[in-house]
N, CA, C and O atoms as a CHARMM CRD file, in Angstrom:
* protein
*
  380
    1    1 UNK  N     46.34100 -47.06700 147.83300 PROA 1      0.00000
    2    1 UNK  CA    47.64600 -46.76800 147.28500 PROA 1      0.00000
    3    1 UNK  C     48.73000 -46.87000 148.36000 PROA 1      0.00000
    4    1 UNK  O     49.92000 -47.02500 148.08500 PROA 1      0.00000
    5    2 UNK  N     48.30500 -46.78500 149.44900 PROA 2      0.00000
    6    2 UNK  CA    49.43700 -46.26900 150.46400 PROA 2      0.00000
    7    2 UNK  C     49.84600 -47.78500 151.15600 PROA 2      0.00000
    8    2 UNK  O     50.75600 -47.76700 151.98500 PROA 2      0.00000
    9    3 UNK  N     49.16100 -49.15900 150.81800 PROA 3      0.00000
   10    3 UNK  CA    49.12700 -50.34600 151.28800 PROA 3      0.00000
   11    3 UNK  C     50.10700 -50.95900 149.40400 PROA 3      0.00000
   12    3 UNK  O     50.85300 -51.93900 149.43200 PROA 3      0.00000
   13    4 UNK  N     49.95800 -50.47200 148.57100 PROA 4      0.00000
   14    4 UNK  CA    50.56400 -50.91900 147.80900 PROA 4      0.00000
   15    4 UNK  C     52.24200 -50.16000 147.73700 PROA 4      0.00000
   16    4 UNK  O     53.16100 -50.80200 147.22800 PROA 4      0.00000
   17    5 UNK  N     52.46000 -48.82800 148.27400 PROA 5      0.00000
   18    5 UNK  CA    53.47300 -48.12700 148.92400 PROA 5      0.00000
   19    5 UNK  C     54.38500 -48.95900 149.88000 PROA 5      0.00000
   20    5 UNK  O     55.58400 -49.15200 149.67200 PROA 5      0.00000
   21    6 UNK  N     53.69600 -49.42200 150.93100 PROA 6      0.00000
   22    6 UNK  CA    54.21300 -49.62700 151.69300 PROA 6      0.00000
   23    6 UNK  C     54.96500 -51.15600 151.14100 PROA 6      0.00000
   24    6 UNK  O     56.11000 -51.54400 151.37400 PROA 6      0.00000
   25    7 UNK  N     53.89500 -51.82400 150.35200 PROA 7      0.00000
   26    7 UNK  CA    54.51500 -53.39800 150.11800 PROA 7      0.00000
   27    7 UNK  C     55.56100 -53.32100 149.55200 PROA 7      0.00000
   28    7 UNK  O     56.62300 -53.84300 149.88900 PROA 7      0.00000
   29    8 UNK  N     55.19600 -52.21100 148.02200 PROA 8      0.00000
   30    8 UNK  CA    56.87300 -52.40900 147.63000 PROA 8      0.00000
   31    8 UNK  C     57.93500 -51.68500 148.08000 PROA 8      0.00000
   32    8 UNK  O     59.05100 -51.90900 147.61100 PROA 8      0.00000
   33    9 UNK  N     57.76100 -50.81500 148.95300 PROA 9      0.00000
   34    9 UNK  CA    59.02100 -50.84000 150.23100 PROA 9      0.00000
   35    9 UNK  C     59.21700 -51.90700 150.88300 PROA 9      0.00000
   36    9 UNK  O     60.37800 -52.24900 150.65600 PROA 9      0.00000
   37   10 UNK  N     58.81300 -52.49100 151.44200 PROA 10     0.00000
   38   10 UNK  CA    59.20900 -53.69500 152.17600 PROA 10     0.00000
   39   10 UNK  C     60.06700 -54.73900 151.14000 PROA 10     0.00000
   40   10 UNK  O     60.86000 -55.58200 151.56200 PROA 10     0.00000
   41   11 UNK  N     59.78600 -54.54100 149.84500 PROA 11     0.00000
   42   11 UNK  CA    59.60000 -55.70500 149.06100 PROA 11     0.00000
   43   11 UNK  C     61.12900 -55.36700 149.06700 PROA 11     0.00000
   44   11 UNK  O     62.02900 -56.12800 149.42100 PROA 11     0.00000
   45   12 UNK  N     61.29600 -53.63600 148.44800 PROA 12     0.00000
   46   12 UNK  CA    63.13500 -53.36600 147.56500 PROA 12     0.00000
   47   12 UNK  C     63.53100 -53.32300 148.93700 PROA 12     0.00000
   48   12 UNK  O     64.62900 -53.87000 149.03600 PROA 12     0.00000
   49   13 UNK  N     63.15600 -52.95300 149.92200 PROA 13     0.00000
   50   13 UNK  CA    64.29000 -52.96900 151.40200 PROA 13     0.00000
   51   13 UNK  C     64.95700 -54.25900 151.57700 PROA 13     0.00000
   52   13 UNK  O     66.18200 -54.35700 151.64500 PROA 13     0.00000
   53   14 UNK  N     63.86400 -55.60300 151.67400 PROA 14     0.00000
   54   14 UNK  CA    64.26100 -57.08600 151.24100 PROA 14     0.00000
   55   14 UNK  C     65.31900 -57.41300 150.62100 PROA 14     0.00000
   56   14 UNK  O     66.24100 -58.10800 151.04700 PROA 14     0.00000
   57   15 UNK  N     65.17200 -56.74200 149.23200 PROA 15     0.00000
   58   15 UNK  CA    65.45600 -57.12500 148.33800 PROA 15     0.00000
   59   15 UNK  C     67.44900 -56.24800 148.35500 PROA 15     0.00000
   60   15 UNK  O     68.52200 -56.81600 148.15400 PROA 15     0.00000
   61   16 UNK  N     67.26500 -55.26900 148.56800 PROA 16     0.00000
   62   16 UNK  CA    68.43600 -54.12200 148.85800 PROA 16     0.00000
   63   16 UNK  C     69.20200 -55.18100 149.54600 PROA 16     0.00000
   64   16 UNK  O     70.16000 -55.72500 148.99600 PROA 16     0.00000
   65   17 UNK  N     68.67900 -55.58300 151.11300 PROA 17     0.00000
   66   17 UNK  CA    69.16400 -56.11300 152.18000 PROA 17     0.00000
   67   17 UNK  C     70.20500 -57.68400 151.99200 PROA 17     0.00000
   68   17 UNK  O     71.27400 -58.05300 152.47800 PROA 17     0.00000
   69   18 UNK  N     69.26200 -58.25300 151.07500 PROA 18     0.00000
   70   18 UNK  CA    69.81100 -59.43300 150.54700 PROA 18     0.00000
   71   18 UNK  C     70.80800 -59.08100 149.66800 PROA 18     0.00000
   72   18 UNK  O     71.71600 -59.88100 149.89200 PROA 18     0.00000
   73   19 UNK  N     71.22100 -58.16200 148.59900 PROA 19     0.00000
   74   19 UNK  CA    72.00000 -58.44200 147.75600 PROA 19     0.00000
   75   19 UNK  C     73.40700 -57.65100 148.43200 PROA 19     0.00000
   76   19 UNK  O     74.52600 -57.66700 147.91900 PROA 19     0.00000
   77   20 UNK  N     73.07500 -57.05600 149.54700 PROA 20     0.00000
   78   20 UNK  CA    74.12600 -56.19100 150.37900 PROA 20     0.00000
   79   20 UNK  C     74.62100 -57.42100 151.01600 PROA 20     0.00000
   80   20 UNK  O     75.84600 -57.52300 150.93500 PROA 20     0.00000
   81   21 UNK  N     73.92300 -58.55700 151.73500 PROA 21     0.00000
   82   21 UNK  CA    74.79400 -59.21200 152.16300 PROA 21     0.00000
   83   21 UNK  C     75.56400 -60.30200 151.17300 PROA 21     0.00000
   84   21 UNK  O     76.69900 -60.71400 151.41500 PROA 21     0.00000
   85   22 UNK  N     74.75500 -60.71600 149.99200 PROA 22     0.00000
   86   22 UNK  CA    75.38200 -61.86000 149.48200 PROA 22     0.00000
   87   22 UNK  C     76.59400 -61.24800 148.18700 PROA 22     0.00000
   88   22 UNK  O     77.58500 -61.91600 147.89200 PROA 22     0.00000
   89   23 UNK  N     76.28900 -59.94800 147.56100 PROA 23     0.00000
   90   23 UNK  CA    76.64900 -59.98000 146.87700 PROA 23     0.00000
   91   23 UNK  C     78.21200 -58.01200 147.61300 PROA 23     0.00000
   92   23 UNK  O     79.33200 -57.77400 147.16300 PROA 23     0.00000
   93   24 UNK  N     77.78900 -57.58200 148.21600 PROA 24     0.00000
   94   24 UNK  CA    78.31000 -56.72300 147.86200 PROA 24     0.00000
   95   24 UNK  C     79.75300 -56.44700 149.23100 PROA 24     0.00000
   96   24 UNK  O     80.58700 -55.54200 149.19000 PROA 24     0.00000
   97   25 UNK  N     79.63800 -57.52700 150.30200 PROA 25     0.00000
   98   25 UNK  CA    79.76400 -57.67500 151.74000 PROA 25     0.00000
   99   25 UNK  C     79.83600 -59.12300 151.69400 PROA 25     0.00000
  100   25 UNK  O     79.65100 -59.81500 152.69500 PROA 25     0.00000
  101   26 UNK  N     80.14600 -59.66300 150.36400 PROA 26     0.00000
  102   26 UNK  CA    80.96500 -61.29300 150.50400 PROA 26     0.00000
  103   26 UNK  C     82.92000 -60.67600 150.81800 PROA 26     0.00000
  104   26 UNK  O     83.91100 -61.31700 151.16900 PROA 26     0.00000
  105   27 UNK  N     82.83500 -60.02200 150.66600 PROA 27     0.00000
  106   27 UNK  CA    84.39400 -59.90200 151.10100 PROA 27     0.00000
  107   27 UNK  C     84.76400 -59.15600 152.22500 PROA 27     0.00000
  108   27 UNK  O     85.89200 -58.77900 152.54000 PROA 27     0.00000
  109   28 UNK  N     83.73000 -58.98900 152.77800 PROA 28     0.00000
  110   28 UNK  CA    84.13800 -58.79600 153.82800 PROA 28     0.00000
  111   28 UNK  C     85.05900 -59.92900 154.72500 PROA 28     0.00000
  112   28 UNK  O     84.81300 -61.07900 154.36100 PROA 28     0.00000
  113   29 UNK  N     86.01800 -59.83800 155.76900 PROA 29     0.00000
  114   29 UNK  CA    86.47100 -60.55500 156.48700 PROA 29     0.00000
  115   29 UNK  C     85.74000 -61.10600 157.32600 PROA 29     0.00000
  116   29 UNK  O     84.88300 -60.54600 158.01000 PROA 29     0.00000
  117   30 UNK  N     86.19600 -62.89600 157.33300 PROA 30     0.00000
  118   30 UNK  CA    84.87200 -63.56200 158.38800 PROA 30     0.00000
  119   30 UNK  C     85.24300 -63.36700 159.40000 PROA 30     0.00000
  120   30 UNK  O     86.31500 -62.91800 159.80500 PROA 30     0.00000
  121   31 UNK  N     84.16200 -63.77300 160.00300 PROA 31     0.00000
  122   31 UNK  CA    83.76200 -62.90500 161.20100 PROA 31     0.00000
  123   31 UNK  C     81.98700 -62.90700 161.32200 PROA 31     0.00000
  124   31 UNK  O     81.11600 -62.87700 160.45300 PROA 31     0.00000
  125   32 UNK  N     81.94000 -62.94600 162.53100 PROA 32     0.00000
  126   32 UNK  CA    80.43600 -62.58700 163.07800 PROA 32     0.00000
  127   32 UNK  C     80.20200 -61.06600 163.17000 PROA 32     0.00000
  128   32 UNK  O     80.71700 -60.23000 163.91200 PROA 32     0.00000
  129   33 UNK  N     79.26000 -60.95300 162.18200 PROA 33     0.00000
  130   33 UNK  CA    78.45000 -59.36900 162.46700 PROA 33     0.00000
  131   33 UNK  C     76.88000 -59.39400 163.14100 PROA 33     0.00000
  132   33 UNK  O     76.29800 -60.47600 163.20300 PROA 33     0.00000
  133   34 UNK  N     76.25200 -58.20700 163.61900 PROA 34     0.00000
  134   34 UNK  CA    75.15400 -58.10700 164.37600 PROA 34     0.00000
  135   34 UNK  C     74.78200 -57.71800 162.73300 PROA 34     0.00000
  136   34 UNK  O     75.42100 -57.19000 161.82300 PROA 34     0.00000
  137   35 UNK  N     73.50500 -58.23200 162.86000 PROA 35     0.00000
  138   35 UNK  CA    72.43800 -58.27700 161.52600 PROA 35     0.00000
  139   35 UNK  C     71.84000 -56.43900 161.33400 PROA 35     0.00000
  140   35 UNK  O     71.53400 -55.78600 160.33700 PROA 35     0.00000
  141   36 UNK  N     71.88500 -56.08100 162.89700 PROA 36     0.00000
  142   36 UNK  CA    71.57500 -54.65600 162.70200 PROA 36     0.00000
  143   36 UNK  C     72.71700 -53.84400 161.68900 PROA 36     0.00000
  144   36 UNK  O     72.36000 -53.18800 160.71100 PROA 36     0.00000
  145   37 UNK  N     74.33700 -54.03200 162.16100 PROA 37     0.00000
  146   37 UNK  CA    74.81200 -53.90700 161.31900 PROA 37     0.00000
  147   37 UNK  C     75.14100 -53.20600 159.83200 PROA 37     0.00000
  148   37 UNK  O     75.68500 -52.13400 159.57100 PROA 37     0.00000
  149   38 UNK  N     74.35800 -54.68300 158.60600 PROA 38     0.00000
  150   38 UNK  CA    73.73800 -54.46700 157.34500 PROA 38     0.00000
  151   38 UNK  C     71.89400 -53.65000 157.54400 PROA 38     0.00000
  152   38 UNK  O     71.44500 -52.79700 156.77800 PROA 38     0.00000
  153   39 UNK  N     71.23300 -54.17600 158.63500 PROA 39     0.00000
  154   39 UNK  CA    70.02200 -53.75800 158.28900 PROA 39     0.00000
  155   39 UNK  C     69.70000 -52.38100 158.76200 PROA 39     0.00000
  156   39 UNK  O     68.79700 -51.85800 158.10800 PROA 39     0.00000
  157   40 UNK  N     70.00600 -51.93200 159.35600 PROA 40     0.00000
  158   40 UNK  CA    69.71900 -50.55700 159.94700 PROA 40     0.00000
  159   40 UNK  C     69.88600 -49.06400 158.55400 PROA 40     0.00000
  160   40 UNK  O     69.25500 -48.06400 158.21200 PROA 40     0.00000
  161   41 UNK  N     71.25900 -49.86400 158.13700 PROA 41     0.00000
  162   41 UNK  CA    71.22800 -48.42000 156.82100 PROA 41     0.00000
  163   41 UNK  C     70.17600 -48.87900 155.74300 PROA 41     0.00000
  164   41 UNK  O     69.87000 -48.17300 154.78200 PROA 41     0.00000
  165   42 UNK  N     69.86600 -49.61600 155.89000 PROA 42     0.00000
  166   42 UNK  CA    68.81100 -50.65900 154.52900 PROA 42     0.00000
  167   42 UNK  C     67.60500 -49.92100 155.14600 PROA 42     0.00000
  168   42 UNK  O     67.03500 -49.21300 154.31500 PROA 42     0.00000
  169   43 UNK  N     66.93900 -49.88800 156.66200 PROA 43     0.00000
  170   43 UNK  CA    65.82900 -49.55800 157.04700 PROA 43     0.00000
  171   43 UNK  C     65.50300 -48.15200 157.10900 PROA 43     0.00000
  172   43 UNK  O     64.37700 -47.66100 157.02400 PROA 43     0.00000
  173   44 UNK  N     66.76400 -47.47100 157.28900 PROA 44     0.00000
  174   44 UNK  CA    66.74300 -46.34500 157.69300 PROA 44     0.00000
  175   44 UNK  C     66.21400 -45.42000 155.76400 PROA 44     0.00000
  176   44 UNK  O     65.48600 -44.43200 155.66700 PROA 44     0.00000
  177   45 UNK  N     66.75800 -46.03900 154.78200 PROA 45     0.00000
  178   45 UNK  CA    66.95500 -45.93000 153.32000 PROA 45     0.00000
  179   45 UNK  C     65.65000 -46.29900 153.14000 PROA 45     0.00000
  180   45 UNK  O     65.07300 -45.33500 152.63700 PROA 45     0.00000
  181   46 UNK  N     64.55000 -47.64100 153.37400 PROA 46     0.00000
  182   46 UNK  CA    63.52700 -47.51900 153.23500 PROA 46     0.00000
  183   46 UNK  C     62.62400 -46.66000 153.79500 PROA 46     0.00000
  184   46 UNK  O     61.64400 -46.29900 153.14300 PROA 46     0.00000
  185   47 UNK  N     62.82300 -46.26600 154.95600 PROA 47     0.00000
  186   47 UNK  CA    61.88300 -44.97600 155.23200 PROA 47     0.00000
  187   47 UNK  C     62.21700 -43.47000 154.82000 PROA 47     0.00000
  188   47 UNK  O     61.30200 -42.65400 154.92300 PROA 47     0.00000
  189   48 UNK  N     63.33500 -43.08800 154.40700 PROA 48     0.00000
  190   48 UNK  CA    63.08800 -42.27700 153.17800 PROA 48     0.00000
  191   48 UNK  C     62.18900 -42.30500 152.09300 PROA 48     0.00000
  192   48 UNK  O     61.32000 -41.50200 151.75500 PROA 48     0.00000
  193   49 UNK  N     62.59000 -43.47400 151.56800 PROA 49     0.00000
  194   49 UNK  CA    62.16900 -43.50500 150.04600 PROA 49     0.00000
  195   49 UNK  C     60.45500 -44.05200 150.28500 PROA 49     0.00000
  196   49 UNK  O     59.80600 -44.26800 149.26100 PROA 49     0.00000
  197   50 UNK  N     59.80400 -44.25000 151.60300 PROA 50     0.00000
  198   50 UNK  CA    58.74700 -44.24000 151.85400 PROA 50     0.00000
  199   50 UNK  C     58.13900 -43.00400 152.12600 PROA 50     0.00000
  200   50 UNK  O     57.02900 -42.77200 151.64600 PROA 50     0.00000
  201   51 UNK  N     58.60900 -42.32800 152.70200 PROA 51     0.00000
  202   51 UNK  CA    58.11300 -40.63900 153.13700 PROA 51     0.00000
  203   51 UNK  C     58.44300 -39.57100 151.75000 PROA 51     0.00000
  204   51 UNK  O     57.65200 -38.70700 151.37100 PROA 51     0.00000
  205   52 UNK  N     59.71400 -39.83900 151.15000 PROA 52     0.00000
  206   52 UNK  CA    59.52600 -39.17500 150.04400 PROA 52     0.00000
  207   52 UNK  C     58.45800 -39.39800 148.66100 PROA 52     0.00000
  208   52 UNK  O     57.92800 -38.44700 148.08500 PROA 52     0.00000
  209   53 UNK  N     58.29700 -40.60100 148.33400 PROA 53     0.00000
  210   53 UNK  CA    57.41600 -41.43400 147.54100 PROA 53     0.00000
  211   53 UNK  C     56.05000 -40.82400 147.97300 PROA 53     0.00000
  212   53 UNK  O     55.32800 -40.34100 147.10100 PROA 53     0.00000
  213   54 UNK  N     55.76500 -40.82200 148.92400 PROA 54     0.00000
  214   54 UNK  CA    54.50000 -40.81000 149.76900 PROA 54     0.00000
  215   54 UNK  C     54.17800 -39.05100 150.04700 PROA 54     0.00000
  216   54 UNK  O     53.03300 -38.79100 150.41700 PROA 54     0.00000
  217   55 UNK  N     54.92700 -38.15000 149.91500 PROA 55     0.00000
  218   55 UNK  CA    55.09300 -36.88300 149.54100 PROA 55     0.00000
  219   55 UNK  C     54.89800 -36.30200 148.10200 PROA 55     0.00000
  220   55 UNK  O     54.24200 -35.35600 147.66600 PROA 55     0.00000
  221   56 UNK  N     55.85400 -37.38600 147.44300 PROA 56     0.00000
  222   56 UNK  CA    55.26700 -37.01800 146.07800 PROA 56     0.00000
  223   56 UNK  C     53.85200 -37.25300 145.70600 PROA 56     0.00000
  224   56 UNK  O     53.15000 -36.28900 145.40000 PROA 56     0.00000
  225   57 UNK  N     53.43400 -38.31900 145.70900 PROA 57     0.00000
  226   57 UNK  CA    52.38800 -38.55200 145.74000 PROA 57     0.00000
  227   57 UNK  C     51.44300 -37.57600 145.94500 PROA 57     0.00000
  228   57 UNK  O     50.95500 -37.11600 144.91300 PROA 57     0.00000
  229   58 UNK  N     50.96300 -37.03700 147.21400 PROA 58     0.00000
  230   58 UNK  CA    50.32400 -36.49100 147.72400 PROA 58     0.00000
  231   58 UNK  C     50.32300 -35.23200 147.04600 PROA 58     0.00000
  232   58 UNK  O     49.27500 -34.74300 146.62500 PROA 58     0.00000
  233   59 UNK  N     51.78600 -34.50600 146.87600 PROA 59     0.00000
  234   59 UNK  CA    51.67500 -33.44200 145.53000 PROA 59     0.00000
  235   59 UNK  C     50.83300 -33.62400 144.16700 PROA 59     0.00000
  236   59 UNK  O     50.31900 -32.91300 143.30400 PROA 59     0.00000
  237   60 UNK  N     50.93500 -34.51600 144.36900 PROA 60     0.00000
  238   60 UNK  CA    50.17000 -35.32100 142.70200 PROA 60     0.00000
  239   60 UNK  C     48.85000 -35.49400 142.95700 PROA 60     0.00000
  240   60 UNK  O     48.27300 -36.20100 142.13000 PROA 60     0.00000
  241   61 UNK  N     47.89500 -34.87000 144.25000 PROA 61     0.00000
  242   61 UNK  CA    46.93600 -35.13700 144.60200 PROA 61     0.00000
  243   61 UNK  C     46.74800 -36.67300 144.22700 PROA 61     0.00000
  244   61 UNK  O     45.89000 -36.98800 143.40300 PROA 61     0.00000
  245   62 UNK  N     47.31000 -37.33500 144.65200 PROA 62     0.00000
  246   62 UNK  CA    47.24700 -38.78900 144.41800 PROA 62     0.00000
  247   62 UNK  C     46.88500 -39.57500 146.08500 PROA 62     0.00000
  248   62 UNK  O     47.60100 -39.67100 147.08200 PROA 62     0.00000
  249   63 UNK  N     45.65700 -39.97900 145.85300 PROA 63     0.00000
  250   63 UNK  CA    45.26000 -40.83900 147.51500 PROA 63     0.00000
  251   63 UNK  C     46.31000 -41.62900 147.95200 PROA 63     0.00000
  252   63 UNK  O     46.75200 -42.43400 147.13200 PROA 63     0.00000
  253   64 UNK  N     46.89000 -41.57900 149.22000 PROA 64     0.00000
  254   64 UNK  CA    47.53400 -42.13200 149.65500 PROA 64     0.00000
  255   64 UNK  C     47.26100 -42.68700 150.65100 PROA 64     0.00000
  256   64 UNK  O     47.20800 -43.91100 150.76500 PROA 64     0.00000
  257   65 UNK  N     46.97500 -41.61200 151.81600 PROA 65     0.00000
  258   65 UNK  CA    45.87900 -42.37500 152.99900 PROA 65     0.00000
  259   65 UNK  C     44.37500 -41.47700 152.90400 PROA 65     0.00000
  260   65 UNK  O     44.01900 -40.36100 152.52600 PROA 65     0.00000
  261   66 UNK  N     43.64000 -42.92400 153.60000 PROA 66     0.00000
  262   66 UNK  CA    42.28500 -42.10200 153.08000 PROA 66     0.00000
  263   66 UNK  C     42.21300 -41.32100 154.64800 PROA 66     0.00000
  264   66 UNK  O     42.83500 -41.61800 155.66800 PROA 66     0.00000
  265   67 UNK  N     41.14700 -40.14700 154.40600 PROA 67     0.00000
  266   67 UNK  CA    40.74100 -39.05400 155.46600 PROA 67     0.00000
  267   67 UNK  C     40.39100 -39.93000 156.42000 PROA 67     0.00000
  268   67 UNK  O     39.83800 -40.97200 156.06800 PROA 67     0.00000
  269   68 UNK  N     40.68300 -39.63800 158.02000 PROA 68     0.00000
  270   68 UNK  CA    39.71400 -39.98800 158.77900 PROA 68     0.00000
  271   68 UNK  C     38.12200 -39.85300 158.59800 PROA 68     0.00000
  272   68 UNK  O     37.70200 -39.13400 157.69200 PROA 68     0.00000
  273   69 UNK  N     37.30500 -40.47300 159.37000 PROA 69     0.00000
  274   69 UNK  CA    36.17200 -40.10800 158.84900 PROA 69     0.00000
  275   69 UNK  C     35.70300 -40.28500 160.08400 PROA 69     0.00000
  276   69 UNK  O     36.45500 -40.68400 160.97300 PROA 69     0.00000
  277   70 UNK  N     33.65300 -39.86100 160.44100 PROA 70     0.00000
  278   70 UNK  CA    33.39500 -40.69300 161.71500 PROA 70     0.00000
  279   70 UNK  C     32.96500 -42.19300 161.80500 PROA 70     0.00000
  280   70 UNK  O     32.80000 -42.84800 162.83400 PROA 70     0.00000
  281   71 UNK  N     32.84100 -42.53300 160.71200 PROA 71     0.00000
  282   71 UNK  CA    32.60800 -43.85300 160.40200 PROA 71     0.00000
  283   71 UNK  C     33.77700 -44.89900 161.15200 PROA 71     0.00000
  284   71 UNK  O     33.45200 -45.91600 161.76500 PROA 71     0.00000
  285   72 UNK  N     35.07000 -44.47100 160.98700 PROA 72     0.00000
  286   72 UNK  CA    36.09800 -45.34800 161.62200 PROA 72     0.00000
  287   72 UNK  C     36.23500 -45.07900 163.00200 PROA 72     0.00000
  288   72 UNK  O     37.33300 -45.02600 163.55500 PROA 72     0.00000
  289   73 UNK  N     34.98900 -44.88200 163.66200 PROA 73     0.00000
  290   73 UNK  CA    34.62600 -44.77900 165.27300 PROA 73     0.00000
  291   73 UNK  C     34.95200 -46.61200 165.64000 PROA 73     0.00000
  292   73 UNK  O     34.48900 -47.39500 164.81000 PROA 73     0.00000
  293   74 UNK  N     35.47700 -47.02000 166.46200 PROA 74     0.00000
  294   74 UNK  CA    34.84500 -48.71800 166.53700 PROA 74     0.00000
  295   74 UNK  C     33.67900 -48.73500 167.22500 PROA 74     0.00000
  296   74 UNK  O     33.16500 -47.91000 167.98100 PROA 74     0.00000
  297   75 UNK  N     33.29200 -49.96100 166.78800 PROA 75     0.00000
  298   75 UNK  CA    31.56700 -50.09300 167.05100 PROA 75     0.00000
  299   75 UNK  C     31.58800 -49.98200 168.56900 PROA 75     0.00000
  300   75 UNK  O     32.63700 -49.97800 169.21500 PROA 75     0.00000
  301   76 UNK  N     30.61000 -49.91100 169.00000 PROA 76     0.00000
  302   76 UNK  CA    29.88400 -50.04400 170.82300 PROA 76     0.00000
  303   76 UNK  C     30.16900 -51.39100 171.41900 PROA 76     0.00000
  304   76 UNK  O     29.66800 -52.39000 170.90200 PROA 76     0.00000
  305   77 UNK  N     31.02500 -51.49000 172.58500 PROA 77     0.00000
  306   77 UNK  CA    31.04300 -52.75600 172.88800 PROA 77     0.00000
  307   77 UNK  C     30.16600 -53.15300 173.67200 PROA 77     0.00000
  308   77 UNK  O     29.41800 -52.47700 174.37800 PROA 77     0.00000
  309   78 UNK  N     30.27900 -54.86400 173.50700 PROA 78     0.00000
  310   78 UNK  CA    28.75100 -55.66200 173.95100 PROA 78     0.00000
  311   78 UNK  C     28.97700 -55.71600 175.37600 PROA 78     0.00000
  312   78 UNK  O     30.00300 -56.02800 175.98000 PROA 78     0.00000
  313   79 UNK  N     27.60800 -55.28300 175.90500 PROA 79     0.00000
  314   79 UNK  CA    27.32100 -55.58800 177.03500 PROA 79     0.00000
  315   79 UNK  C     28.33200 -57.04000 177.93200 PROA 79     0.00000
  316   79 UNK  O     28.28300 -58.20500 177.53700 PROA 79     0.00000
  317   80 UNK  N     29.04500 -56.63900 178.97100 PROA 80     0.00000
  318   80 UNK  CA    29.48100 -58.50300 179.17600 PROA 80     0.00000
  319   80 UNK  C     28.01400 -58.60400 180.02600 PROA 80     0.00000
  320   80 UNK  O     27.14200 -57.86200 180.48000 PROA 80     0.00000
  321   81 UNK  N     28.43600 -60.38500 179.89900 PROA 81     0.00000
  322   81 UNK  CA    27.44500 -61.41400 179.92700 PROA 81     0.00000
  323   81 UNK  C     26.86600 -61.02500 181.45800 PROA 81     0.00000
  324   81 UNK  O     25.80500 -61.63800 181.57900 PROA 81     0.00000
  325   82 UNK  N     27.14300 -60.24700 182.67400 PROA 82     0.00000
  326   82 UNK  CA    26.65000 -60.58200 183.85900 PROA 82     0.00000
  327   82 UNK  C     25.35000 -59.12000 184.12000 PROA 82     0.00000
  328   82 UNK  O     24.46100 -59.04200 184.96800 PROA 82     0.00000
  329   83 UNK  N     25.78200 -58.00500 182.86900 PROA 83     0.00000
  330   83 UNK  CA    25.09200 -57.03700 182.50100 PROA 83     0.00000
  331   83 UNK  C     24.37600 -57.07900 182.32700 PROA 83     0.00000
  332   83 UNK  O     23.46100 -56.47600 182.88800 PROA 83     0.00000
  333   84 UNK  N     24.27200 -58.08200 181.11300 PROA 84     0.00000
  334   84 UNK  CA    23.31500 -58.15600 180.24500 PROA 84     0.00000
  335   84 UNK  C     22.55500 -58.94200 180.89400 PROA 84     0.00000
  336   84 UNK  O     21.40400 -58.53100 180.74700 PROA 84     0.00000
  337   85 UNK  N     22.58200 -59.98900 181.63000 PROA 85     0.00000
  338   85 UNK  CA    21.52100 -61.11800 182.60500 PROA 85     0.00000
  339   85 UNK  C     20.82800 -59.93100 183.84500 PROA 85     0.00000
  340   85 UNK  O     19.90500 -60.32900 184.55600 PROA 85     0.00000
  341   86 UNK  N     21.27600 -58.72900 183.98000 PROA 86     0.00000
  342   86 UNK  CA    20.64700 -58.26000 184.67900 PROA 86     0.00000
  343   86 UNK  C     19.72400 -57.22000 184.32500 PROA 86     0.00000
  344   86 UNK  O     19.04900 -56.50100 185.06200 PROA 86     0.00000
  345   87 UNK  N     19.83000 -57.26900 182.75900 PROA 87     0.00000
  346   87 UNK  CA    19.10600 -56.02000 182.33700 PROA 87     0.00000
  347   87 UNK  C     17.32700 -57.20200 182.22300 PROA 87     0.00000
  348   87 UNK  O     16.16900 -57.00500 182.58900 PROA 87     0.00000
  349   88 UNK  N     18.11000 -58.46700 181.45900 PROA 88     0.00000
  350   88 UNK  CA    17.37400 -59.28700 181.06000 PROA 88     0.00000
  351   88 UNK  C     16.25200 -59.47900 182.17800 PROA 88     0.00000
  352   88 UNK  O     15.05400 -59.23300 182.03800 PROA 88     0.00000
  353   89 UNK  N     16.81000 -59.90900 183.17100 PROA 89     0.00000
  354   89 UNK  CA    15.80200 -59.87700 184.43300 PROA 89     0.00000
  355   89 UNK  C     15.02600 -58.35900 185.07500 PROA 89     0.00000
  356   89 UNK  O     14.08600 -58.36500 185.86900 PROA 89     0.00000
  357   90 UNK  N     15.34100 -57.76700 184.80300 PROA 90     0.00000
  358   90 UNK  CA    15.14500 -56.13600 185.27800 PROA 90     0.00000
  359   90 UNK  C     13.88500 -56.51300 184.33200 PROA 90     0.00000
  360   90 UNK  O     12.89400 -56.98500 184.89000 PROA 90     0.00000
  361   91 UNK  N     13.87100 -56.30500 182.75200 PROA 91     0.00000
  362   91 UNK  CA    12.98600 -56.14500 182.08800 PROA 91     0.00000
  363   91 UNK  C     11.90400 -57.34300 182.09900 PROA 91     0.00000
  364   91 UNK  O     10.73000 -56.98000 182.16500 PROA 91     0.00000
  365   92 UNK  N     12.07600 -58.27000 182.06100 PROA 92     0.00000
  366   92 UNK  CA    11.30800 -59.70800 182.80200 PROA 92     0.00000
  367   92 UNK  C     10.38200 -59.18400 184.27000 PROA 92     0.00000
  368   92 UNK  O      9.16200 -59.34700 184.30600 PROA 92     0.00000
  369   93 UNK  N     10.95200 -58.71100 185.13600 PROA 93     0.00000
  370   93 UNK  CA    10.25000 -58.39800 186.51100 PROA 93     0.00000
  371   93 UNK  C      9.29400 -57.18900 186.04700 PROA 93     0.00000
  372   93 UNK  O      8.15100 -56.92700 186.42100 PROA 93     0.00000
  373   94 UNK  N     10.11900 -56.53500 185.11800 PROA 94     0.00000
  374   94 UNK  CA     8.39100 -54.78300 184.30500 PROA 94     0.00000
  375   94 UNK  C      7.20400 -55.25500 184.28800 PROA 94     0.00000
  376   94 UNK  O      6.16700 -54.80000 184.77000 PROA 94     0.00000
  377   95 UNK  N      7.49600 -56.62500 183.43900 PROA 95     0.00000
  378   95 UNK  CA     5.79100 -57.19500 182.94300 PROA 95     0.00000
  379   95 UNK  C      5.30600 -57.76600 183.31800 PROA 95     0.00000
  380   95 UNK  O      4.19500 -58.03000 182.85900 PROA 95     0.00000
């Protein structure tokens, strides 16, 4: 749920962002603006409506993010290659 949350935030922030510049900030006087500008109140508006959404939710006992678990340990990393040629030979010279 919380990957389908997040998309359609991204999606109406997009979507907000675009019609602020073409449609609502065509009259503005030309001129060069910094893109932060328009996007910053657009971003700042999507992470509300992401943390509030995502609050409600969670009132609603509704999964949003799943629990940590120990399962999401990352696996054991592999031996590098100059290790492992020496374990290889170590155990080769036993027998």
């Amino acid at each position: 749920m919380g990957r389908l949350l997040l998309l359609i935030t991204l999606i109406a922030a997009g979507a907000i962002f675009y019609y602020l510049v073409m449609f609502l900030h065509s009259d503005m006087p030309d001129g060069r603006y910094p893109v932060a500008f328009l996007l910053i109140p657009v971003l700042i508006g999507a992470g509300i409506f992401f943390m509030i959404v995502s609050l409600i939710l969670k009132a609603c006992r509704v999964p949003v993010w799943r629990e940590d678990s120990d399962a999401d340990q990352p696996p054991p990393k592999w031996p590098d290659q100059e290790e492992f040629m020496h374990r290889k030979i170590a155990e080769r010279k036993g027998k």
